[in-house]
C-alpha positions in Angstrom: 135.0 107.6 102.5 133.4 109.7 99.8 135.5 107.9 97.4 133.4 104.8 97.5 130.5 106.5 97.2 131.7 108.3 93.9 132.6 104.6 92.9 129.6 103.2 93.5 127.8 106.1 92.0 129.2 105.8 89.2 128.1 102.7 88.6 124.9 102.8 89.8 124.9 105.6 86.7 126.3 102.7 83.9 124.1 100.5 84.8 121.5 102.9 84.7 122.5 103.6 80.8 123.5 99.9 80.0 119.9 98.7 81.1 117.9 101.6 79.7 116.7 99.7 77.1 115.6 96.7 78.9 113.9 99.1 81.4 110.1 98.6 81.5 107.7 101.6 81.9 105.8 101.8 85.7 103.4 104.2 86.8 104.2 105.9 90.4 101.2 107.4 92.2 103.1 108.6 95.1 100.5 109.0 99.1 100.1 112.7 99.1 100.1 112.0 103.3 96.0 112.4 103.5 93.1 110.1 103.9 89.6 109.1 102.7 87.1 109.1 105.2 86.7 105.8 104.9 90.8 105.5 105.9 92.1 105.0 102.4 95.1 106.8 101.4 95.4 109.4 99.2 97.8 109.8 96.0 99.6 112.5 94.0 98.8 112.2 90.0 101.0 109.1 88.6 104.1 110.0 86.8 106.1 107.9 84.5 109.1 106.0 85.7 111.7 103.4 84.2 112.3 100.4 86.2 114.2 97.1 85.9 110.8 94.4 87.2 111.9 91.5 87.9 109.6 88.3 88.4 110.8 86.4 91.1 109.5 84.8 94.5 111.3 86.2 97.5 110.3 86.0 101.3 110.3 89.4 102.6 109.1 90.9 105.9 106.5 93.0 105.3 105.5 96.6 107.3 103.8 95.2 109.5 106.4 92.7 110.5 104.4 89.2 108.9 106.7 87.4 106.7 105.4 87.0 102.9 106.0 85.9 99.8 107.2 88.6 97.1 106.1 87.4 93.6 107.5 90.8 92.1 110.9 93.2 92.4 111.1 96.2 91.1 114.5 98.2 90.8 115.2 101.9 90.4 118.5 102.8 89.6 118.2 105.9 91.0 117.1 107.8 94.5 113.1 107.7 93.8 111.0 108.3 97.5 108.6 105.3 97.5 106.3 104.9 100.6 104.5 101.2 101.2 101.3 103.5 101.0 102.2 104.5 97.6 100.4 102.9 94.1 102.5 101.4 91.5 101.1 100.0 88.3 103.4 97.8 86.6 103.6 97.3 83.1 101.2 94.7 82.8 98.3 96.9 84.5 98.1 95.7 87.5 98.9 97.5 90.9 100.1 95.2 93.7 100.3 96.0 97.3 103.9 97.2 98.3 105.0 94.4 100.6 108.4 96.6 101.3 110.6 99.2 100.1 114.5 99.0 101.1 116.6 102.4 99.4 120.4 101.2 99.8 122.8 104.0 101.5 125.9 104.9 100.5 128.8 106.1 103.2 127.9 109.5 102.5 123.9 109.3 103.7 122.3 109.4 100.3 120.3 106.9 98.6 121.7 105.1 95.5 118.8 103.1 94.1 115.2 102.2 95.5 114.0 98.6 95.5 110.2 97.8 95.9 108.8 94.1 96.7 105.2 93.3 95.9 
């Protein structure tokens, strides 16, 4: 039903412009799939994203499985690849461990938005 997925879409798109504003600034070091030798991963140069953050305790199940408390949500409205290995500086400076990374689908296969938990 690709009409849905225009639908939603779409409004993943408004509230993309309604919320620009309120948007903060992260910093997205994304793993570049390589190690240190000492087993630490690897990460592209940071680039600039917008993101709706959102302070909030949430109990999430983590990668491995564990279940743990989230202290921090972060939105983007929009299909951005994040991996739990990636870094993420938020706007305050600091660069939390991803907990987990959940990227909504709509009918057609494709990725609406990108939610991160740290």
């Amino acid at each position: 039903m690709a009409g849905l997925s225009d639908v939603v879409r779409k409004a993943v798109a408004i509230a993309n412009s309604t919320t620009a504003t309120l948007q903060a600034t992260v910093k997205h070091a994304a793993f570049d799939k390589t190690y240190t030798r000492s087993g630490q991963p690897n990460h592209k140069t940071a680039v600039s994203r917008k993101a709706i953050v959102e302070k909030k305790q949430e109990l999430k199940t983590a990668i491995d499985g564990s279940e743990r408390v989230s202290q921090t949500k972060l939105t983007f409205l929009g299909a951005i690849d994040v991996d739990v290995r990636d870094t993420i500086t938020l706007p305050d400076g600091t660069s939390p461990t991803i907990l987990a990374v959940a990227s909504p689908l709509a009918d057609d296969g494709t990725r609406l938005i990108t939610e991160v938990w740290f």
